[in-house]
C-alpha positions in Angstrom: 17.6 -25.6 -45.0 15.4 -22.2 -44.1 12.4 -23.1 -41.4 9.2 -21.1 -41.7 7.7 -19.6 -38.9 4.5 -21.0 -38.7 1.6 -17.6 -38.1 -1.0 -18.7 -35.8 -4.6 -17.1 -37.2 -6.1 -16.7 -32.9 -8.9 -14.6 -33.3 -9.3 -12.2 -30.5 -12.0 -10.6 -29.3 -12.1 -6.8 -29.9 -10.5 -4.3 -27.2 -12.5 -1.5 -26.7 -10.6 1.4 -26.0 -10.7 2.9 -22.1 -12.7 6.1 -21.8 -10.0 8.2 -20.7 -12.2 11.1 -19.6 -12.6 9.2 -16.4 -9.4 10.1 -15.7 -10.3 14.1 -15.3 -11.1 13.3 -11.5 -8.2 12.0 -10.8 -6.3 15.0 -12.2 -8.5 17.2 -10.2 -7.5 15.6 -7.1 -3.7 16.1 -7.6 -3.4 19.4 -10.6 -0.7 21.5 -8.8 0.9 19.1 -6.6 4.6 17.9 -7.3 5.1 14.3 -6.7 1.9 13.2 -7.9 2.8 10.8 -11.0 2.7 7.8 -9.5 -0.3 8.7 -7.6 -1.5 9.5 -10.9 -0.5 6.2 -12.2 -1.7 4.0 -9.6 -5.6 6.1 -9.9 -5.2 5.1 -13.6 -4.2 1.7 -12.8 -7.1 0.8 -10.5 -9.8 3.0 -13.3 -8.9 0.6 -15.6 -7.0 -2.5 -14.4 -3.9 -1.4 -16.5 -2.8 1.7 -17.6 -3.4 2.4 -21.4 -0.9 3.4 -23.8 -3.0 6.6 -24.9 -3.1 7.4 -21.0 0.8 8.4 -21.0 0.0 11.0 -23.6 -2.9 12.8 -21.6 -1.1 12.5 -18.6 2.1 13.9 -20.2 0.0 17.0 -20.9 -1.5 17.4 -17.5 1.6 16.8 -16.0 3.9 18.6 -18.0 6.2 15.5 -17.3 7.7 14.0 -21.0 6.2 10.7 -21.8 9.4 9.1 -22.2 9.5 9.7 -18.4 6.3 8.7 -17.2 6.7 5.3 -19.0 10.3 5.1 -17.7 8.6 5.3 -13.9 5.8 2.7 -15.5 7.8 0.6 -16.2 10.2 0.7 -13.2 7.8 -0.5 -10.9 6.6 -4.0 -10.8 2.9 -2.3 -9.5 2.3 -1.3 -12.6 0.4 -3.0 -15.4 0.9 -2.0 -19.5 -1.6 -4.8 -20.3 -4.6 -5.7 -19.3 -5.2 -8.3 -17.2 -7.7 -11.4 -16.1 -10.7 -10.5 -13.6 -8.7 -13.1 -11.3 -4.7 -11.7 -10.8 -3.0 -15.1 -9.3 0.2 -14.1 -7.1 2.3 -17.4 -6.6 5.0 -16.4 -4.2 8.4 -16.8 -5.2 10.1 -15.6 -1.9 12.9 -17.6 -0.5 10.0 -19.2 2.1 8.4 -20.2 -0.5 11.1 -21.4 -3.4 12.5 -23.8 -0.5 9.0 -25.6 -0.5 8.7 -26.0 -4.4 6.8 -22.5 -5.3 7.9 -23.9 -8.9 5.6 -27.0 -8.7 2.5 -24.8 -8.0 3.8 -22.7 -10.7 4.3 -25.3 -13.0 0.8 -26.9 -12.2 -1.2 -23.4 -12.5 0.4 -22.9 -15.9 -0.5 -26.6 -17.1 -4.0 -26.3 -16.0 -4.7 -22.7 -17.4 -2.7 -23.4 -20.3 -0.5 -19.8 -19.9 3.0 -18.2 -19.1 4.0 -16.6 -16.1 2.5 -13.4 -17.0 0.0 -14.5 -19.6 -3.8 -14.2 -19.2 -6.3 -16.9 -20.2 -8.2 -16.8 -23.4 -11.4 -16.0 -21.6 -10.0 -13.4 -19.8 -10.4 -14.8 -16.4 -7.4 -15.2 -14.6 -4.0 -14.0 -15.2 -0.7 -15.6 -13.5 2.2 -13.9 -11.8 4.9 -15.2 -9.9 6.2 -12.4 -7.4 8.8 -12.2 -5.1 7.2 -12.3 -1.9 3.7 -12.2 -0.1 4.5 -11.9 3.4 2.8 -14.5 4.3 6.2 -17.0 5.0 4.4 -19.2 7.6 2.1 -20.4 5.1 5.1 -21.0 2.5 4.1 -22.2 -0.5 1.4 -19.6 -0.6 -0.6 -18.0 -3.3 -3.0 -15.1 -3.5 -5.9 -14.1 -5.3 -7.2 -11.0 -5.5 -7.3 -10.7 -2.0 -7.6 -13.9 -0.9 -4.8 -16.2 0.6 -4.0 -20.2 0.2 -1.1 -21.8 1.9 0.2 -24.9 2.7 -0.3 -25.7 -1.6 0.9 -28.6 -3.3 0.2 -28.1 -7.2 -2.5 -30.2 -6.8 -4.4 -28.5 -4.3 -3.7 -24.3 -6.3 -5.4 -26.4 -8.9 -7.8 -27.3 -7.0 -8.8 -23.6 -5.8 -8.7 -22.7 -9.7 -11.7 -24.8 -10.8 -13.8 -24.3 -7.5 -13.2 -20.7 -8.3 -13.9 -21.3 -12.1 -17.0 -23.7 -11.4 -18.2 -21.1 -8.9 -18.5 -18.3 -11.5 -20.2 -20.7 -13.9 -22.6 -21.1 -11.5 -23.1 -17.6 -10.8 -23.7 -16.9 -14.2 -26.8 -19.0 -14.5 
């Protein structure tokens, strides 16, 4: 018996491609000085959330440094994004703290309630989970953090809870 793999038809919105001449500054800043690529990377990173694939290429030039290379350091480091991501990043902390107190449950819950992987981003584009191996913040085990905001003490119930005052709150901004 052969199964068919079944496409799903998701229509996405368009992506409109970075302006990469924004990233001329940030060349300026380090042309001429060895160990600069993941200085260079992170600047690209926080121009643009994510750094583009077209941005390896025109910072391969600059560099002189082979793309292969520049994605191989990319890619090494868990700092760096190759996607973009939601306006909201939520850090669950994995740490051993935090994985003694059920980190999994909070995981678990987030992913339920915004309907996403570990990793994935919602459809609207506003928040995008990541568990990570520690926050440092071990006396407030299970913790998560958003953007740069901190919540400890969680039960799934109560990250949940933070997600829709945070969602209702932007709603409510927006009128």
């Amino acid at each position: 018996m052969r199964i068919q793999r079944i496409v799903s038809e998701k229509t996405q919105s368009p992506v409109l491609k970075p302006d990469l001449g924004m990233l001329n500054e940030i060349f300026a800043k380090y042309r001429n000085k060895s160990g600069s690529l993941i200085p260079l990377l992170q600047g690209t990173q926080h121009l643009f959330g994510y750094i583009p694939a077209d941005a390896f290429e025109m910072i391969s030039k600059e560099t002189g440094i082979p793309q292969a290379d520049i994605y191989g350091v990319a890619t090494f480091y868990a700092q760096f994004r190759l996607h973009p991501v939601g306006k909201n990043v939520i850090k669950v902390c994995h740490g051993t703290a935090c994985h003694v107190q059920n980190a999994n449950a909070i995981t678990d819950a987030i992913k339920a309630e915004l309907g996403v992987k570990d990793g994935g981003t919602t459809d609207d584009g506003f928040f995008t989970l990541e568990s990570v191996a520690c926050l440092g913040c071990c006396s407030l085990a299970p913790v998560m953090m958003i953007e740069e905001n901190s919540y400890g003490k969680l039960t799934g119930k109560s990250a949940v809870k933070v997600i829709r005052e945070m969602r209702s709150e932007s709603c409510v901004n927006k009128q």
